[in-house]
N, C-alpha and C positions, 0 to 999 in steps of 0.2 A: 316843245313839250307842252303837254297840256297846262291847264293854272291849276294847282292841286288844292282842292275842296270837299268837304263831306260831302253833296250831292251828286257831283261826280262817281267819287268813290263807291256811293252804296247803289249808284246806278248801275257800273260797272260790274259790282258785287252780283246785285240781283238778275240782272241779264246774262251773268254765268250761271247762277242758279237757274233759273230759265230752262237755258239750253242743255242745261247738265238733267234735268227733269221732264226731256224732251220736248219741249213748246216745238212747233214747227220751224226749221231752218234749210231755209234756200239762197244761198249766196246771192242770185238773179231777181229776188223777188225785194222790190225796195220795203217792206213791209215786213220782210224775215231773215235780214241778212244783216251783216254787225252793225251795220249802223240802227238799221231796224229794230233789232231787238233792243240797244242801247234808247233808241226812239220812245220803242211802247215801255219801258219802266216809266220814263220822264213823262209822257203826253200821257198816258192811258190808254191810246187808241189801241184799236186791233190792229193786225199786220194788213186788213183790208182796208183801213181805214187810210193808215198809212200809205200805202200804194196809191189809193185815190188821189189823196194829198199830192203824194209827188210826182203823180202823172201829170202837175199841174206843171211842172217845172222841164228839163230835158237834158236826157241823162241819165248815168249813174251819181252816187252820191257825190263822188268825188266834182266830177263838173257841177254838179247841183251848188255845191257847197262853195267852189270857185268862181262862181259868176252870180250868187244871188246877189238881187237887190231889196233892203228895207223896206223900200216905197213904195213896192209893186201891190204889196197886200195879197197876195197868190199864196195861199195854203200851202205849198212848198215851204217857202219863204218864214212863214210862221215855225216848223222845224226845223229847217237851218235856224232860225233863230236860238231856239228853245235849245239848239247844241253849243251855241255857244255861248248863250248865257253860261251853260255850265262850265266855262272853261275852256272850250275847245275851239282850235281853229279852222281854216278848210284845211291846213299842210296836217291837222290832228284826224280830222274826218279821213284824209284821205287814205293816212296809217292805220286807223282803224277799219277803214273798208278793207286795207291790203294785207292788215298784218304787217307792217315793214318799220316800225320805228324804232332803232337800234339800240336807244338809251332804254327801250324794254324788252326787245329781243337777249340783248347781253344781261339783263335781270333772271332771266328764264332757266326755273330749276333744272341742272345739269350744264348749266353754259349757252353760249350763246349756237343759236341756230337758225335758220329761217323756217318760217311756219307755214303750212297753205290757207288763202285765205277761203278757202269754202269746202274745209274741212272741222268738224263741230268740234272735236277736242281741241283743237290746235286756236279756235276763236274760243273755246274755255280759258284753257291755258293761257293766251294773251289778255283778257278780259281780266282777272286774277290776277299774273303779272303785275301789270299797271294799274289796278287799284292798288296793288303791296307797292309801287315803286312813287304813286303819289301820295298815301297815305304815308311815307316814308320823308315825303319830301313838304305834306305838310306839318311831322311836325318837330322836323329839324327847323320850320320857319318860325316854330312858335318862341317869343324870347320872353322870357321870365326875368322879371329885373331883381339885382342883387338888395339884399336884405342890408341895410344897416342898421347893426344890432347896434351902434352908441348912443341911437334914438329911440330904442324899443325903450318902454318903461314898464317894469313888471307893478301887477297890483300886489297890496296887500291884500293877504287873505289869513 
């Protein structure tokens, strides 16, 4: 599962809005399909910009994502990166190429079900999801340490 983080989160967020506000989406096109669209919040690029980039690489995302290397310095390479700074892994890239990661499948209003993945409600609906199930998760992380009031000292006033 992803690392759960604000920039994630509202990347997720905004790439549903996106889609939900019709931006162009093509499952096929590395530059407008879920990883894509999750791409162009973080990078800024266009979905053309995108494509160039990862024609630089071979593949879809998912092998893009399983085989890069740091050192190469190939503009691919730079967006694998920039995903996982945010948190995510290739096993994360690949669910979100696929739609297939169960601990947000089984989050999904009305239960769990499988999605398609190059169908736009169904990559809303997961997009959404998993922003609710990390923002969930981060802030059950957050720990607040307890108050001991035998040390508080009230002022005079």
């Amino acid at each position: 599962m992803a690392h759960p983080n604000l920039a994630l989160i509202q990347a997720l967020r905004q790439a549903s809005v996106n889609l939900r506000n019709n931006m162009p989406y093509a499952w096929g096109h590395h530059g407008a399909c879920n990883c894509g669209h999750i791409l162009q919040v973080v990078t800024h690029l266009s979905k053309e910009e995108i494509l160039e980039y990862a024609q630089t690489g071979i593949g879809e995302w998912t092998e893009i994502a399983s085989g890069w290397c740091e050192t190469t310095s190939l503009p691919v390479d730079m967006l694998i990166s920039r995903l996982e700074a945010m948190g995510l892994t290739a096993t994360d890239i690949h669910n979100l190429e696929y739609l297939q990661d169960r601990k947000i499948l089984e989050k999904l209003p009305g239960g769990m079900r499988w999605l398609q993945k190059n169908k736009r409600a169904d990559v809303v609906l997961y997009f959404e999801t998993m922003a609710n199930v990390l923002e969930e998760m981060l802030i059950c992380s957050i720990q607040i340490p307890k108050l001991d009031h035998s040390t508080l000292q009230l002022e005079n006033t």
